[in-house]
C-alpha atoms as a printed R data frame, in Angstrom:
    type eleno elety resid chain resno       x       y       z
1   ATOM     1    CA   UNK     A     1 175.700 -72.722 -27.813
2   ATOM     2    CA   UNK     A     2 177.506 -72.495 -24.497
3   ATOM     3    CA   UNK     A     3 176.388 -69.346 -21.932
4   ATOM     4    CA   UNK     A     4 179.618 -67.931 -22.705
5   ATOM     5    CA   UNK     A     5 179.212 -68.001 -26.104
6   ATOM     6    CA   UNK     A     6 175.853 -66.293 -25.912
7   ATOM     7    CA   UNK     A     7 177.052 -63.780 -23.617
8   ATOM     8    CA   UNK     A     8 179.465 -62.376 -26.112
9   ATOM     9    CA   UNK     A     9 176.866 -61.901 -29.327
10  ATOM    10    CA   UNK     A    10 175.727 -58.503 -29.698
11  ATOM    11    CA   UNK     A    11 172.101 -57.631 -28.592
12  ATOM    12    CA   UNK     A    12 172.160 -60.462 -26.452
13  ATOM    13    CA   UNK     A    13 170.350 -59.665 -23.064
14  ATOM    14    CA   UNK     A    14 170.343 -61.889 -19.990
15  ATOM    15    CA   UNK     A    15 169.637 -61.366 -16.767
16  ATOM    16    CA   UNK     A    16 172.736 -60.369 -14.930
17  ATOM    17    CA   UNK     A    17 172.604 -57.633 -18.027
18  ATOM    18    CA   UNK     A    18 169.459 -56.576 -17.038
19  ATOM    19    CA   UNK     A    19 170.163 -56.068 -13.403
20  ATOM    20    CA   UNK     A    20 172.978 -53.891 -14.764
21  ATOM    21    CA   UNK     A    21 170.832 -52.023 -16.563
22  ATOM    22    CA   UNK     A    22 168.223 -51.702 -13.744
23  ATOM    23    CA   UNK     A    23 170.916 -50.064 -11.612
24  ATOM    24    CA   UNK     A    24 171.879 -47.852 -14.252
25  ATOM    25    CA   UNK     A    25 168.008 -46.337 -14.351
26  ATOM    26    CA   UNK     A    26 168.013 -46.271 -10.344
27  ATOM    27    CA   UNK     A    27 171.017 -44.366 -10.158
28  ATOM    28    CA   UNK     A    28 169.471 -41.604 -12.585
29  ATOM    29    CA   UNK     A    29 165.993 -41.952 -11.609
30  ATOM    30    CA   UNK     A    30 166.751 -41.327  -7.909
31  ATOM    31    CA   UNK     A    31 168.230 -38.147  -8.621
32  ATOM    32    CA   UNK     A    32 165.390 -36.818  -9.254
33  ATOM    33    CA   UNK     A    33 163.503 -37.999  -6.293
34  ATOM    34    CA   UNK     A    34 160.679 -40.961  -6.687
35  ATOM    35    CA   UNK     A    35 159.573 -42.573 -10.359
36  ATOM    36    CA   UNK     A    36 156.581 -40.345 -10.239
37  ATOM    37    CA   UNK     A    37 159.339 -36.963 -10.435
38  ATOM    38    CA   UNK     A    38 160.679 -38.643 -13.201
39  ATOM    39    CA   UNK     A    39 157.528 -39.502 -15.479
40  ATOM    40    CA   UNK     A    40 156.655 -35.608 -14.474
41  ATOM    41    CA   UNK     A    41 160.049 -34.478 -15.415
42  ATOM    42    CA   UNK     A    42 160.251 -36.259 -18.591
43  ATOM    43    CA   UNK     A    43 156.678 -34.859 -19.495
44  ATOM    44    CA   UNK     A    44 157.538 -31.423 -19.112
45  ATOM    45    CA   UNK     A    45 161.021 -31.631 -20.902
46  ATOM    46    CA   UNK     A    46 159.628 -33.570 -24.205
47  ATOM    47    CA   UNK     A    47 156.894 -31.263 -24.512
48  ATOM    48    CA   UNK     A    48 159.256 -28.384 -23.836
49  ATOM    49    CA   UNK     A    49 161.178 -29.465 -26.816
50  ATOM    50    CA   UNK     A    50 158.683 -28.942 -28.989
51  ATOM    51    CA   UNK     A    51 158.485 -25.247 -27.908
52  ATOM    52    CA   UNK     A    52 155.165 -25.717 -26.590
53  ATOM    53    CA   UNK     A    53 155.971 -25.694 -22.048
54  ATOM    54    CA   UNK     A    54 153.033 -27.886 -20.508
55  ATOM    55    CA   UNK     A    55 150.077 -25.959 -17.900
56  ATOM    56    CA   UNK     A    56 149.001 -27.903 -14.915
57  ATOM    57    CA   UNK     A    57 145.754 -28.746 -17.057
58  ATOM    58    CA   UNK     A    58 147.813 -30.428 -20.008
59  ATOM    59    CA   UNK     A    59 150.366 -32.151 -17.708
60  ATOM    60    CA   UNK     A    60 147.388 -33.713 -15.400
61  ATOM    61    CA   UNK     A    61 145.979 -35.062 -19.216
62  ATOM    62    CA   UNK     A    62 149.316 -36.460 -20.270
63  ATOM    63    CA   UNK     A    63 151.149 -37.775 -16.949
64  ATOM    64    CA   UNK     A    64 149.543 -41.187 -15.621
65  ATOM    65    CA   UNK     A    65 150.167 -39.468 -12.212
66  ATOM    66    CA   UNK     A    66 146.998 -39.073  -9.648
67  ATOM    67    CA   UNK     A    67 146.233 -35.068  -9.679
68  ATOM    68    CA   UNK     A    68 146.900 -34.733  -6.095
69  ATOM    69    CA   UNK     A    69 150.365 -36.948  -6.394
70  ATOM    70    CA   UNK     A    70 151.238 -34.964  -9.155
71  ATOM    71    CA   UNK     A    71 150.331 -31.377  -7.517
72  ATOM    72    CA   UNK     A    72 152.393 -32.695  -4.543
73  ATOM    73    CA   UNK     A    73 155.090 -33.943  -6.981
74  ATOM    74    CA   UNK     A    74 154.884 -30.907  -8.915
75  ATOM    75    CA   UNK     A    75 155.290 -28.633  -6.001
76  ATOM    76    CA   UNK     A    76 158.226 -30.333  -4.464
77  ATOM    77    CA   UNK     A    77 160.430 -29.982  -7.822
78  ATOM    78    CA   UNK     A    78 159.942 -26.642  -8.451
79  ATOM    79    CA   UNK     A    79 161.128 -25.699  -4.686
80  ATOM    80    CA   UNK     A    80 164.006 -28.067  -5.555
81  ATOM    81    CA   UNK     A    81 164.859 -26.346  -8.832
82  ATOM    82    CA   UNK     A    82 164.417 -28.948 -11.007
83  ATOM    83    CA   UNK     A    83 161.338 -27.087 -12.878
84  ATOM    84    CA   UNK     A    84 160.668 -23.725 -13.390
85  ATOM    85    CA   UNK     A    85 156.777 -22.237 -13.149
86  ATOM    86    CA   UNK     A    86 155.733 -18.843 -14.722
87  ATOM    87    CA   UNK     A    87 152.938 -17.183 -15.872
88  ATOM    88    CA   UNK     A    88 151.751 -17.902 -19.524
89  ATOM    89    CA   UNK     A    89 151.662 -14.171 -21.077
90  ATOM    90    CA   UNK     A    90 147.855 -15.598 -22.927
91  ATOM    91    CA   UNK     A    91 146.531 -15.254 -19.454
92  ATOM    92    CA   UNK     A    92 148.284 -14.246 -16.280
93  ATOM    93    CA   UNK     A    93 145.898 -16.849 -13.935
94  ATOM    94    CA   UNK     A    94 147.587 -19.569 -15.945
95  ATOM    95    CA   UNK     A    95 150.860 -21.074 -15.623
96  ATOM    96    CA   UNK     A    96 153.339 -23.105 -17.668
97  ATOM    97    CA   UNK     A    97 156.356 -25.323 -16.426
98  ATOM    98    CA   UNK     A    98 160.043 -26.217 -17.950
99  ATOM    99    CA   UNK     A    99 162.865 -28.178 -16.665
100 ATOM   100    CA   UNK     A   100 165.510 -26.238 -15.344
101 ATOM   101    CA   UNK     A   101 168.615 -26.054 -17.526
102 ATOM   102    CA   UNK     A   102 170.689 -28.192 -15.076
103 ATOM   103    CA   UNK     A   103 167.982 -30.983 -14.805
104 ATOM   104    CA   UNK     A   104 168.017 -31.008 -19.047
105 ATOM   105    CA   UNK     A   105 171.884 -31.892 -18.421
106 ATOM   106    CA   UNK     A   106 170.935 -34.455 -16.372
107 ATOM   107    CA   UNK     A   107 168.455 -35.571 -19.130
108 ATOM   108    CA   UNK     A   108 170.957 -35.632 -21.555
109 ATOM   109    CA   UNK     A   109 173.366 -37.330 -19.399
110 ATOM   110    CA   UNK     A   110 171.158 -40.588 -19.003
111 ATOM   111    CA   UNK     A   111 170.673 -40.914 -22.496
112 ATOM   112    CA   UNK     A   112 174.401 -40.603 -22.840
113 ATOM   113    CA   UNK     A   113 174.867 -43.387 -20.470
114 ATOM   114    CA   UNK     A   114 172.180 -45.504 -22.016
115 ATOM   115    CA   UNK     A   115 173.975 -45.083 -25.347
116 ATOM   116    CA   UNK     A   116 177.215 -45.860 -23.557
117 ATOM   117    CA   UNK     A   117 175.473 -49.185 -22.132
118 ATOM   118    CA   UNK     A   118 177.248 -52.430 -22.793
119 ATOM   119    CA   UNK     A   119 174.358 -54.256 -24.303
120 ATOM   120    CA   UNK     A   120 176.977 -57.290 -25.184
């Protein structure tokens, strides 16, 4: 089978494909700030879909972030607006974060693209 030939079956990655695809994930993953926002960010919006919004406590147990990288990480998107923090009403010493409503689009938006990827 000629390159060419492979190149056009379906499912077929090679490596120019792949770069492709790595500059597809950089473009979304940047917008977000470093791959540490993003594992944070992707945390706190899958639990949040399950109705259950993630403590401090729970997100240090879940993310494979360093506490004090993720405290600093943590910090820097809620002053950006990319999560929200409040109090859990359980206990008022406590709080809970969610993804902002315009970082969800951007969620969304990546999957779209990913779905949209030429994998051909």
């Amino acid at each position: 089978m000629t390159q060419k030939e492979a190149a056009t079956r379906p499912h077929n990655m090679n490596i120019p494909r792949l770069r492709r695809f790595n500059q597809l994930i950089v473009k979304h993953v940047e917008r977000f700030g470093r791959r540490d926002d993003f594992k944070i960010l992707l945390e706190i919006a899958a639990q949040q879909e399950t109705g259950d919004p993630l403590t401090l406590k729970r997100l240090v147990l879940c993310c494979s972030v360093p506490e004090s990288t993720l405290k600093r990480r943590l910090s820097r998107l809620v002053r950006e607006g990319f999560v929200h923090k409040r109090m859990t009403e359980e206990d008022h010493r406590v709080h809970c974060y969610t993804v902002a409503e315009r970082t969800l689009k951007q969620l969304r938006s990546f999957i779209v693209d990913i779905r949209a990827f030429d994998w051909r």
